[in-house]
N, C-alpha and C positions, 0 to 999 in steps of 0.2 A: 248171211255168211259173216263171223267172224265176230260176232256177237255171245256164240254159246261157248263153254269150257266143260272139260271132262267125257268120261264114255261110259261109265253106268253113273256115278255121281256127277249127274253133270248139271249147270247152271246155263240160263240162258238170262243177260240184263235188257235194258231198256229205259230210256230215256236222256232227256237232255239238262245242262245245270241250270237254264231257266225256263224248263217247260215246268207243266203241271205238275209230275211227278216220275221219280225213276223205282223202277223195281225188278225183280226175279224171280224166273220159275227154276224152282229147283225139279228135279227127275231122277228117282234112282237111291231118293233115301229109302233106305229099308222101316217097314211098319215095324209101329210098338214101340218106338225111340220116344221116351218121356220129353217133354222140347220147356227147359227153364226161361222164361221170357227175359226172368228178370239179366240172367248170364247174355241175353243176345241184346239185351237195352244197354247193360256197361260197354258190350264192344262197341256200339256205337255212337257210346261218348264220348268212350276213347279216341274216336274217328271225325270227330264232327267239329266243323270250325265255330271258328270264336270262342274256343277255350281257354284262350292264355294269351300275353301279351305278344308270344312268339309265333302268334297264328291270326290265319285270316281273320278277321273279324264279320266276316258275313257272319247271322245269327239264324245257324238253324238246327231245332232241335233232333233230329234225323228220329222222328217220330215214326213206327212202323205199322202195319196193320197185316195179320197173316188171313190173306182172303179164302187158304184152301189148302187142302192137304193136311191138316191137324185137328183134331175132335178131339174134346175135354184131356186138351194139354199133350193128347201123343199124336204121333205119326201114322197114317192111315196105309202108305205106301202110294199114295196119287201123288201128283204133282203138289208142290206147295209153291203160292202164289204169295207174295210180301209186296204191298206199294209202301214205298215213301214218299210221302209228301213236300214237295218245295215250298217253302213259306216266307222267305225271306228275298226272293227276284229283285233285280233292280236293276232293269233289262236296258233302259236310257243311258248306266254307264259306260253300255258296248256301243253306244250307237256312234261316237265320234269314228270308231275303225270297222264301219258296216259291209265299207270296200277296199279298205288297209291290210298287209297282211302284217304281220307283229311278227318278228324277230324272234328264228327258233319255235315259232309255235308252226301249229297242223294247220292256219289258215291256209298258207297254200297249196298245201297237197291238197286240202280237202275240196280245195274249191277245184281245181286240177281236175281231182277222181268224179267229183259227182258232177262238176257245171252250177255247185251254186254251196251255203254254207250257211248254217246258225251260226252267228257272228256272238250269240250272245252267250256269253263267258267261255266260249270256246264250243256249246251245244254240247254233243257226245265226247267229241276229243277231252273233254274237260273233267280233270280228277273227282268231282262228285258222283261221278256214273263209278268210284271205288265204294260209295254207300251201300252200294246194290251186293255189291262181292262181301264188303263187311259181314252183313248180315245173312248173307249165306254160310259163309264162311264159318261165324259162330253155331247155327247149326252144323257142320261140319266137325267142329267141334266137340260137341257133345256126343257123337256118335265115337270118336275116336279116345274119350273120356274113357265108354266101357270097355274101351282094352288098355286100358293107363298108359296112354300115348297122352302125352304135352307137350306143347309149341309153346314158346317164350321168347319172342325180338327185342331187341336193344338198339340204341342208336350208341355206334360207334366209333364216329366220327362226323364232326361237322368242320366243314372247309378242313386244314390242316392239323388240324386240334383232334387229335386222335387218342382215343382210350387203348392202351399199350396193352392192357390185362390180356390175358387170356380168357375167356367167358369160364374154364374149371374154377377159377380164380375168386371171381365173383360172385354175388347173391343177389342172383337175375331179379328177381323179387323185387328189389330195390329201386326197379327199372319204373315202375309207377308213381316211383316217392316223389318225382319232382317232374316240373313243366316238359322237359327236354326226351324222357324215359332215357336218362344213360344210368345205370345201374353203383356207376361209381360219384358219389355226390360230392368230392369237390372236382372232377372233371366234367361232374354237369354243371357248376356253378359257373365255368369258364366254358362253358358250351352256350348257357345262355347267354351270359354275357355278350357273347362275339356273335348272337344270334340278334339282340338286341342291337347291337352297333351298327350292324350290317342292315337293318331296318332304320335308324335313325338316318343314315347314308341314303336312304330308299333305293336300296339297291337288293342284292338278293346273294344267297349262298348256297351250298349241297352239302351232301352229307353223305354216311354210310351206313346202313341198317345192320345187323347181324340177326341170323335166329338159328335157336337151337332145337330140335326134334329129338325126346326124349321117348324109348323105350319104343320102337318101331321093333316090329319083328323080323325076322330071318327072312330073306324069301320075298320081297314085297317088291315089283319092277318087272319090265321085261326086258328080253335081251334085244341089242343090236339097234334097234331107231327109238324103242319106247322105255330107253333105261330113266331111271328113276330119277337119276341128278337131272339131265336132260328135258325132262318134264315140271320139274322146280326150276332150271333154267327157264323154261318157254312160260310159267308163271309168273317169276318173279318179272322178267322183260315186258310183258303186257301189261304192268304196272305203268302208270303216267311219270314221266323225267327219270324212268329206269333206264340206266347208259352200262351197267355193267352186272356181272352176276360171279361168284366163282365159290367153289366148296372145298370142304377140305384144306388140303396146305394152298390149292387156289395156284396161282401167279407166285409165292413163295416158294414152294416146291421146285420150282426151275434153280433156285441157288443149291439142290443137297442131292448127295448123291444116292445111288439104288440104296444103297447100305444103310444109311441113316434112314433113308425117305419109306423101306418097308418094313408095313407093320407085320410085327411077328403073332403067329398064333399061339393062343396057350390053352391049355384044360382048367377055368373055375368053375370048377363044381359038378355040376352037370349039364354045364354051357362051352362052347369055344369061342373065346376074347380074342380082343389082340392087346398087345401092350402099349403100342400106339394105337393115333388114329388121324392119323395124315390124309388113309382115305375118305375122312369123311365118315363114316358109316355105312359106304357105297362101294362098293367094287363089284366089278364087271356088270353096272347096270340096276343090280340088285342089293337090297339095303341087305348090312352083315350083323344088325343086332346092335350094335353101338350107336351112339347119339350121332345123330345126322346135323351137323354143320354148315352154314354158308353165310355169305355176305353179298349185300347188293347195295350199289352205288347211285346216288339218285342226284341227278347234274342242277347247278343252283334252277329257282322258278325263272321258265323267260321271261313273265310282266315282269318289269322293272319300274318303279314309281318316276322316270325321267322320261327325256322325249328320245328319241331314237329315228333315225334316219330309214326310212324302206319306201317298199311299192307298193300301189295301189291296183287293182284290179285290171286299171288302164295301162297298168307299165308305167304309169306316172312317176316320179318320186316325188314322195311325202313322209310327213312327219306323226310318226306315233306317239301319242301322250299318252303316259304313265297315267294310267286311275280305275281304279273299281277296289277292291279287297282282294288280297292276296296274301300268300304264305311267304313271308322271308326266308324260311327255309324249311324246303316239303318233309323235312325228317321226322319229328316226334306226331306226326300225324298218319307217318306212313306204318309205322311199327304194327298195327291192328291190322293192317292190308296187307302188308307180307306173312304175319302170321294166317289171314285168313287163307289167303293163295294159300301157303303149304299146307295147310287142314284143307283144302277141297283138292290136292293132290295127293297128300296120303290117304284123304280116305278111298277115294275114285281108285288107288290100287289094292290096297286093302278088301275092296269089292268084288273087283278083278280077279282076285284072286280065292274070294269065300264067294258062297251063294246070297240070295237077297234077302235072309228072314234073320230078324237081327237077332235071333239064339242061336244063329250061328256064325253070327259076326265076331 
């Protein structure tokens, strides 16, 4: 339980950050999907630490191998089987807190739920079990390619330092130009900046991701428990140091009234638009054809490189020391993991809603 995502496109992960290796069975991709390696190897460089000065520097190349489900480059319609390999463990860091539990993290519950815990870099609870989602995800991707649907995340704020743009505003594109992915490059130069500061401090900070969902069709969600924002909610939150979610005008919307806040319809072409889009691209559930919007909030990393006060196992109090490799701040690594969540949620309804042979996807 609690392990698998999705209901015809659905993934199931596995593994721990310093076992042998993590990976996932995907179920429910439709045969005949051409699958580009090379597109599922950039997402997870994108994703992989020790890329930047502003990232963990554990070194691992999130090498993949597809055990099954793919034959000379397409989709068979079986399950596809992906291990990644761990290569990089350095399992003796964790051992000083084997029976500590660390501040804000899942030692405790975890040890709580099961009666015992991987202590080592956190086992499951710990963000490299997102490797597994990456590389689903960009399959996921490619399947939602052939209805020219695109996902493109940004980071949009880290601690207070907020990019004010509107995303119509900017040239998402941009979002890859520099360490940080914020789209606007001298608000990313003071993103890192204050990303680097906050690491010389050995301390840590948060951020805010945005992503945008272009060209979804009319029609894609169901109504009442399994609407569409609601399911990009319950995605983007299973995300690791995910504290918040909101779409559309979000938490802003409570300042403006009916009159401003709805969007009007209108006739282009031989489509119905709205002039805004406050909802989102979502209303009552259901995507309406416009670009789908949101942002998620992701609270600073708990390690902190200092010592910190907690308990032990015993109820003891004792002292947590700061050390192994860690993110100063989880933002520009998270951007390929919320995009991939929303690509394994629009395609999963997209499914939902066509049959399973991809000419007729």
């Amino acid at each position: 339980m609690g392990n698998s995502f999705g209901k015809l496109f659905k993934i199931t992960t596995y593994g721990e950050s310093h076992g042998l290796a993590l990976g996932v069975i995907i179920e429910g991709c439709p045969a005949g999907l051409k699958i580009d390696e090379t597109k599922l190897i950039a997402e997870m460089q994108r994703r992989k630490p020790g890329q930047s000065k502003i990232t963990t520097q554990r070194k691992e190349e999130d090498e993949f191998e597809i055990k099954s489900g793919v034959f000379e480059g397409v989709t068979t319609g079986t399950p596809i089987g992906i291990v990644i390999n761990n290569s990089d463990q350095k399992s003796k860091d964790y051992s000083h807190i084997s029976d500590k539990f660390r501040p804000s993290h899942a030692d405790f519950t975890y040890f709580e739920k099961y009666g015992l815990r991987d202590y080592r870099g956190g086992g499951r609870s710990s963000a490299r079990e997102t490797a597994a989602r990456v590389v689903a995800g960009a399959i996921a991707k490619q399947l939602l390619e052939t209805k020219g649907i695109s996902i493109q995340a940004y980071v949009s704020q880290v601690g207070k330092l907020k990019l004010e743009k509107d995303y119509l505003e900017l040239d998402l594109a941009k979002a890859e130009d520099n360490i940080v992915r914020c789209p606007d490059p001298a608000v990313a130069e003071e993103m890192i900046a204050l990303i680097d500061s906050v690491r010389k401090d050995r301390d840590t900070i948060g951020g805010v991701v945005t992503c945008v969902i272009k060209n979804t069709p009319v029609g894609i969600g169901e109504p009442v428990f399994d609407r569409l924002h609601a399911e990009l909610g319950k995605a983007m939150l299973s995300i690791n140091a995910v504290k918040g979610f909101q779409y559309g005008s979000g938490f802003e919307g409570v300042k403006m009234r009916g009159s401003e806040h709805n969007d009007v319809f209108v006739q282009d072409g031989d489509r119905i638009r709205t002039i805004t889009n406050y909802s989102g691209g979502i209303q009552g559930g259901i995507s309406n054809g416009e670009d789908i919007y949101f942002s998620v909030a992701f609270k600073p990393v708990a390690t902190i490189m200092t010592d910190q006060e907690s308990i032990n196992e015993a109820g003891e109090t004792v002292v947590v020391s700061g050390k192994g490799r860690h993110d100063p701040c989880v933002v520009p690594r998270a951007v390929p993991i919320v995009e991939a969540m929303a690509a394994l949620v629009i395609a999963d309804y997209i499914l939902l809603a066509k049959s399973s042979k991809l000419q007729d996807f």
